[in-house]
NUTIKOL-361900 format. One record per residue (C-alpha): y, x, z; residue in three letters. Coordinates in pm, whole numbers, padded with zeros to 5 digits, always signed. Layout:
BEGIN
YXZALA
...
//
This chain:
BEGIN
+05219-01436-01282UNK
+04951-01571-01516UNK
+04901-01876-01583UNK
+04597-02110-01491UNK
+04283-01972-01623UNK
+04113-02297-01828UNK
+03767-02113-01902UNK
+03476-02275-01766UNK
+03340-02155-01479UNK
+02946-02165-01420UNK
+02753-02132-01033UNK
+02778-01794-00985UNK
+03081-01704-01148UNK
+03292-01431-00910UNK
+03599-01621-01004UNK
+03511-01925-00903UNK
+03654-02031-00570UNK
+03414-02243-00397UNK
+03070-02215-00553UNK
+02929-02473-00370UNK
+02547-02495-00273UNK
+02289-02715-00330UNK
+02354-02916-00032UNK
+02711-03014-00148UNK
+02562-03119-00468UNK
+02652-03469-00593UNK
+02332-03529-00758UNK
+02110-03415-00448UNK
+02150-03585-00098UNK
+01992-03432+00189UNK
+02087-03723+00465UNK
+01798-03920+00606UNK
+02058-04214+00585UNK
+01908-04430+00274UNK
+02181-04466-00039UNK
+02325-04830-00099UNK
+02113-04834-00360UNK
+01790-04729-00249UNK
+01705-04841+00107UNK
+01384-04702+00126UNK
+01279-04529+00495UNK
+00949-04307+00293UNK
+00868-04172-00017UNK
+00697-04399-00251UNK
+00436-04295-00531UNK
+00342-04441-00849UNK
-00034-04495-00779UNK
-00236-04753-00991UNK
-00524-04882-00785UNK
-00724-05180-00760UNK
-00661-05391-00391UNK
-00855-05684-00277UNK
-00679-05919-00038UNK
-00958-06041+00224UNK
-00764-06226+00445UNK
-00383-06397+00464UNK
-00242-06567+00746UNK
-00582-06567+00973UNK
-00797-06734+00633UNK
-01050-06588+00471UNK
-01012-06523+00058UNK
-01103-06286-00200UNK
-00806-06241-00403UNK
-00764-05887-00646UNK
-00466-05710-00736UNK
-00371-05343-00824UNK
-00098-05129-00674UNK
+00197-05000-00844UNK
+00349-04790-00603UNK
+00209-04659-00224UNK
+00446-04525+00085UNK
+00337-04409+00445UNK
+00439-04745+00565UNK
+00395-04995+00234UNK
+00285-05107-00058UNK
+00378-05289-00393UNK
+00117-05491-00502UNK
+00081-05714-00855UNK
-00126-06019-00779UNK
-00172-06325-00961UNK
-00104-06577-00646UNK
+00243-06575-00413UNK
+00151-06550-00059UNK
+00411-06656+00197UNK
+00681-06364+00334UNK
+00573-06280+00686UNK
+00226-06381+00680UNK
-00012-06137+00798UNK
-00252-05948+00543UNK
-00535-05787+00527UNK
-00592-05583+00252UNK
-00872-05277+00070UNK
-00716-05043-00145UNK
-01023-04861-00368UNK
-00875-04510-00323UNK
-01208-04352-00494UNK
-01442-04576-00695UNK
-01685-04333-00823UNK
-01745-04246-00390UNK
-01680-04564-00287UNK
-01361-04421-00078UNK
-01192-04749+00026UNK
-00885-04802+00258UNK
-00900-05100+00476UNK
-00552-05211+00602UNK
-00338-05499+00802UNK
+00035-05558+00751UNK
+00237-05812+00689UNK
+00424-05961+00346UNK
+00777-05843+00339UNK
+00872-05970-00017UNK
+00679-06179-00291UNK
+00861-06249-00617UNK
+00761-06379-00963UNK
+00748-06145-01220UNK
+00840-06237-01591UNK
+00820-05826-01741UNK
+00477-05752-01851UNK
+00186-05692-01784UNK
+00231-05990-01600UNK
-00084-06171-01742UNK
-00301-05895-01684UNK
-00143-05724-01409UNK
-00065-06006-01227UNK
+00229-06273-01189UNK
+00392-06170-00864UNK
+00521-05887-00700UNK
+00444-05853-00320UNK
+00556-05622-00108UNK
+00307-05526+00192UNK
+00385-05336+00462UNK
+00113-05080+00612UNK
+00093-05126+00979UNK
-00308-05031+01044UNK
-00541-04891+00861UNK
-00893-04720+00848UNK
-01077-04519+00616UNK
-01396-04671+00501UNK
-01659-04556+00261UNK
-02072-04678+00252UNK
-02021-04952+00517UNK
-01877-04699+00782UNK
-01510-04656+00866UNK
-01339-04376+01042UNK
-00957-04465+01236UNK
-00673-04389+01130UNK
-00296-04469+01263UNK
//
């Protein structure tokens, strides 16, 4: 009888026993169950665009930020003021200067944190998190519903 063979074996390879496929792959997880490491319920992109708060916790203000990444249900936001977690927020996200393509939404603060990485004097000195509960399309004054 021979003994063990030690080659390496590749995907593929006839003499491998149990090829796998991608599902058992280590590296790529296809359970809608979020890691322990990454609890997140939607895909987020890395989007950089300018927000204006208009109104936290029922008062008026004009306060600017930018985004730094966008979900189906959130956003992270870099703002130079902290607003307090679970107040209510109302926010425009400039999808589309040049056409004046603006998104208009309400949620509420999940997280706010300071952060000490730059660009925090030009990006902005805290972190918020914002959930995206309504929202409507707006461009030239007129807005058109969405969820």
């Amino acid at each position: 009888m021979p003994l063990l063979d030690k080659r390496p074996r590749v995907f593929g390879d006839p003499g491998l026993v149990n090829p796998g496929t991608v599902r058992d792959s280590p590296r790529i997880s296809r359970s809608r169950e979020p890691s322990p490491v990454d609890r997140r319920a939607s895909i987020r992109y890395p989007l950089r665009l300018p927000v204006l708060i208009v109104a936290a916790g029922g008062h008026s203000m004009s306060l600017t930020a930018h985004t730094c990444n966008i979900s189906s249900t959130g956003v992270l936001l870099r703002c130079s003021e902290e607003l307090a977690v679970e107040q209510t927020v109302e926010y425009v996200i400039n999808l589309y200067p040049d056409y004046d393509l603006r998104l208009r939404c309400k949620g509420r603060v999940e997280r706010s944190a300071r952060v000490s990485t730059p660009p925090a004097p030009a990006g902005g000195a805290y972190a918020l998190a914002l959930t995206l509960e309504t929202f409507e399309f707006a461009r030239q004054g007129k807005g058109s519903s969405g969820r």
